[in-house]
N, C-alpha and C positions, 0 to 999 in steps of 0.2 A: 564629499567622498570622491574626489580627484584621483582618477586613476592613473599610471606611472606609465610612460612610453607604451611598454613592451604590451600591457595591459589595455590601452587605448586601442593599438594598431590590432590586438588582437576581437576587440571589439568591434572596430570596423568592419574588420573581415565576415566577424560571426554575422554583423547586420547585412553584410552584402551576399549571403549564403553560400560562403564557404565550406563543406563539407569538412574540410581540414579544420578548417575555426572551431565547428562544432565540437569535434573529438578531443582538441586541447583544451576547448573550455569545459568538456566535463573531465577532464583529468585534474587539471586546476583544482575543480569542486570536490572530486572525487580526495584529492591529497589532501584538501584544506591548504593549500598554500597561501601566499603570504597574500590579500591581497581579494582572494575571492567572493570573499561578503560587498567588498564595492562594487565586482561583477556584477555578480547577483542584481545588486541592486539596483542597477543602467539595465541590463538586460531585462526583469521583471516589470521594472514603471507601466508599460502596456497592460497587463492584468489577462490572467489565463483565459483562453478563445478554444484552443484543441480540446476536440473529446478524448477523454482517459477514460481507456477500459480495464480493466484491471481482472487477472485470472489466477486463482485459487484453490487448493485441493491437497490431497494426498500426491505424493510423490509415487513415480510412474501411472499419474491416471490421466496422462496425455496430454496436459498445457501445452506444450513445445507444439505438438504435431498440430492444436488446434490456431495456435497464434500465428505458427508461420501456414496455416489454409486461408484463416481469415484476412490474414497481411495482402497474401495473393488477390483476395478476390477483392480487399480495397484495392489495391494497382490497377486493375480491372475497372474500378471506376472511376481511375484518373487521380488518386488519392494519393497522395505522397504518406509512408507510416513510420515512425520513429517506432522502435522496440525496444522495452527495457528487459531484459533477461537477468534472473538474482539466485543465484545459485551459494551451494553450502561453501565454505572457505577450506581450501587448503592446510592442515595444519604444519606444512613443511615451507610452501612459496606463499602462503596469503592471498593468493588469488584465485577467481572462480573453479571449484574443484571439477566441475560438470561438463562447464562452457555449453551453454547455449547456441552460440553461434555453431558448432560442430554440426548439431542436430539440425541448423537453419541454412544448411551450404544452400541449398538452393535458391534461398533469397538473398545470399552473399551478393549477387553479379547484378541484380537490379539496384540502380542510381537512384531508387527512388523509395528503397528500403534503407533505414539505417540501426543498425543492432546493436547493441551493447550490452555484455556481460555483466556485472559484478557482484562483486564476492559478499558476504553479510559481514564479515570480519568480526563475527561475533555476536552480529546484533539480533536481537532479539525483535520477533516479530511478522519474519520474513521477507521483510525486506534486508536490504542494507541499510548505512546511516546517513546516506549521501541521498537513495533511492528520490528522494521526493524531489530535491533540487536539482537532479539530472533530468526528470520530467518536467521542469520548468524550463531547462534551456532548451530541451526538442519542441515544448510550446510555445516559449517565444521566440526558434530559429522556423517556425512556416509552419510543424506538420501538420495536416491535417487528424490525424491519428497519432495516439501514443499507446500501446498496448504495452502492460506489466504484466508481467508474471512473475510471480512469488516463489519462493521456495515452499515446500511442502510442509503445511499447515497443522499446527497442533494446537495446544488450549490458546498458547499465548503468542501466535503468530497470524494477530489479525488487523498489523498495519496498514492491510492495502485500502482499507477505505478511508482513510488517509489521505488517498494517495490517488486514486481511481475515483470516478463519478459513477461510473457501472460496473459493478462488483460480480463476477462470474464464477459460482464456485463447480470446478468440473470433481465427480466421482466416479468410481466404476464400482459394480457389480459383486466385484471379489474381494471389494474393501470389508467386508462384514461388519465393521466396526461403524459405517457413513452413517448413523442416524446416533451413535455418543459423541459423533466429531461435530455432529450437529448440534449436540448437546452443549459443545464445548465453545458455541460462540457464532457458527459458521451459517444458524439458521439467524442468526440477527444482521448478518451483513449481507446477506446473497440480493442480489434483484436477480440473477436469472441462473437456474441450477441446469446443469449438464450431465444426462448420467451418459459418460464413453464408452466405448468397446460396449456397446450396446445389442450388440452380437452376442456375449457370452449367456450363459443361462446365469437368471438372478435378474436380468435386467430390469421389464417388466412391475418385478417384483419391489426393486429399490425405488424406482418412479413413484409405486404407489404410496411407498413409505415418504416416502419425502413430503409427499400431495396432501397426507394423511399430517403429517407434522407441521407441515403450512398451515392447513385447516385448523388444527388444534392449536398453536401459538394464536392465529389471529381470532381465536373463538368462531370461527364458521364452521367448526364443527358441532357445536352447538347450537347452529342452528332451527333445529327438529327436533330440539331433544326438551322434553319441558321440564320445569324448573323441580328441584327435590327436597320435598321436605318445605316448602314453600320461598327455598333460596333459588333465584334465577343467576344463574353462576356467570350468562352471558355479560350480566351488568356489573360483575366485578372489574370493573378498569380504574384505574389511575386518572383524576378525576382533574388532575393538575398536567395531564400533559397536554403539550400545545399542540394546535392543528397539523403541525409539521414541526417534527422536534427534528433539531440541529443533533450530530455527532454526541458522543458523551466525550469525557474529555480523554479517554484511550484513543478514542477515534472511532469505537463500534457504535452502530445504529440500533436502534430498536424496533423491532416489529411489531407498531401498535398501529393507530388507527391514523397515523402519518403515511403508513401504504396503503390507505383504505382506496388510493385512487390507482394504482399498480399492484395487476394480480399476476406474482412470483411464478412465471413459466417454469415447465421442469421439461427439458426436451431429450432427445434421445441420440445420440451422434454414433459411429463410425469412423475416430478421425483420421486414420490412414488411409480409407475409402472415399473419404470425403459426403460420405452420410449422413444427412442433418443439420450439415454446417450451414447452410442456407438460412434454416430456422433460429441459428445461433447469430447471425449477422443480424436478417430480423427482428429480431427481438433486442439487442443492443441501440439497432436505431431507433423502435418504439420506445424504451427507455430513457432514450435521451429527449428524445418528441415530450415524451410525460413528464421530466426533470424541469424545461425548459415551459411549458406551457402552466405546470402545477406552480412554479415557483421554487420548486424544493431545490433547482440546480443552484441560486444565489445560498439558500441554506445551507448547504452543502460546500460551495466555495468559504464562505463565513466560519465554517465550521473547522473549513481543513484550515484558513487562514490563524484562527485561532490557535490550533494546535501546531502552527510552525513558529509560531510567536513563542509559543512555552517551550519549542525544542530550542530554537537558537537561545534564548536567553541560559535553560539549563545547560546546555554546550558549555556556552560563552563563562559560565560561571564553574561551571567544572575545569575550564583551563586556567581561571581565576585563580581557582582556589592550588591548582596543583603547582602555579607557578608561585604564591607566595608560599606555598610550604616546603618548594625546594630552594627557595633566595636566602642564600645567607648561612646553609648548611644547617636551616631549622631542623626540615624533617628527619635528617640525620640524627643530630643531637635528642629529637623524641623520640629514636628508637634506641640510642643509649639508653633513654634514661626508663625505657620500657621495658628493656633487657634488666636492667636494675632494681626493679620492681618498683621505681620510684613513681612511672607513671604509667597510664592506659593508654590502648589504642584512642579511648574515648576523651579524655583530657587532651591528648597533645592534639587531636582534629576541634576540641572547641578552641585551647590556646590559636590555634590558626585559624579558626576564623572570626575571634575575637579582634585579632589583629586586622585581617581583611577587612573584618567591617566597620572597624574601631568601636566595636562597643557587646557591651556582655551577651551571650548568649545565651535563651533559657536552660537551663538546667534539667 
């Protein structure tokens, strides 16, 4: 995988900690240009070092205000912090609709923050499609920190554990809905839950609910409670899962007796006040402490490793496949002949990949 002049020199640069290097090689990665997956591949050979925290939620429940507090108060301890910020796409320019960085002017002027926007361009998830490998080159350009934040969160936007080692899902109070959103996936990925604007009235109340729904997923809330009917419901588990189960293959965790060694704080923040955010640093570094000493951080790398293996390859093979079926003016002539009633959407995509793969496809 020899890379071409322009691509070396720029590699140099990134290894000698170029700021500048930085931002071209995540636009490289970000464009897919020609050439990028050999980056990748020089750049990544070291194997990820940086802690990824990664921040989740309903949209306006304060990610922004809490990621550039906590960026501050790593700078404070000497910490260089990449920021990936992934906001909703433009449907006029394609690019981030929100901009992050707007809300982050203040940590604009420190050398020792580095911010980046970008757009989902559709992707599903909440992140973007690039998201993960732009966290790879602020982990292998130094920083000690990489904080994500997601766009706001719905059943099917729960790529950041993926993507993050410590999963932070922030809510407020006036969400009303925070415990169906929890329903919808968000109590399987959390290691440490934030309820903000914790000033409002409700707040109190949603903590309890969440505490209440910890307890009940991991069966601690049956603990006191004796068995009915002479079924003890505590020992209904899943008799096949291993001590510390790896990702599934979406990338969601599950909350079984693999967090039996990490109990899912629920804190209380302020984040324009800066209220709690102490407890929220806290707690991200006990989770790494726990990650790191339980074993579950190599699980966890394994796991997202996994799952970058099945995206490049599905990438790789979707542009496979869309380049042999516009070579030769096929996919054309299959929609002649679809307009024709000769053939289907579904015939002329097996003819194509019949072709691609030279050989039948089932049926």
């Amino acid at each position: 995988m020899a890379l071409n002049e322009t691509l070396q020199d720029l590699l140099e640069r990134f290894r000698a900690g170029k700021t500048t290097a930085l931002a071209r090689a995540i636009s490289l990665v970000e464009d897919e240009r020609a050439g990028f997956q050999d980056f990748l591949h020089e750049v990544l050979k070291a194997g990820p070092s940086t802690a990824r925290v990664g921040f989740t939620g309903p949209p306006g429940a304060g990610k922004s205000s809490i990621v550039a507090t906590l960026a501050t108060a790593y700078r404070g301890r000497g910490e260089d912090v990449g920021i990936v910020a992934v906001d909703p796409t433009s449907p006029f320019s394609g690019g981030a609709l929100l901009g992050d960085r707007i809300r982050m002017n203040d940590l604009a002027t420190d050398a020792g923050i580095f911010i980046r926007s970008m757009a989902t361009r559709g992707s599903l998830g909440g992140l973007a499609t690039t998201t993960k490998e732009v966290m790879d080159l602020m982990d292998a350009f130094g920083f000690a920190r990489v904080l994500v934040e997601s766009v706001g969160v719905g059943q099917t936007e729960l790529e950041i554990t993926a993507a993050a080692d410590t999963v932070v899902v922030v809510l407020v109070p006036e969400s009303g809905d925070a415990i169906q959103a929890m329903k919808a996936g968000l109590m399987e990925i959390a290691d440490v839950f934030v309820v903000n604007k914790a000033d409002r009235p409700g707040a109190e109340r949603l903590v309890r609910e969440i505490r209440q729904a910890i307890h009940l997923r991991s069966g601690s809330a049956l603990r006191d409670v004796p068995a009915h009917h002479g079924v003890d419901l505590r020992r209904l588990k899943r008799r096949d899962a291993p001590p510390s189960a790896p990702a599934d293959p979406e990338g969601t965790r599950q909350l079984n007796d693999a967090k039996a060694g990490w109990d899912i704080p629920v804190l209380k923040t302020v984040a324009q006040s800066g209220e709690g955010l102490e407890e929220v640093l806290d707690a991200a570094d006990r989770h790494r402490a726990w990650l790191l000493e339980s074993g579950e951080m190599e699980v966890r790398r394994r796991a997202r490793a996994r799952i970058r293996v099945q995206n490049v390859v599905d990438r790789e093979l979707r542009l496979l496949a869309r380049r042999s079926a516009d070579s030769g003016g096929r996919l054309e002539r299959g929609l002649d002949d679809i307009q024709r009633g000769a053939e289907t959407p579904y015939s002329v995509a097996r003819t194509v990949l019949e072709e691609l793969l030279g050989s039948e496809t089932p049926r």
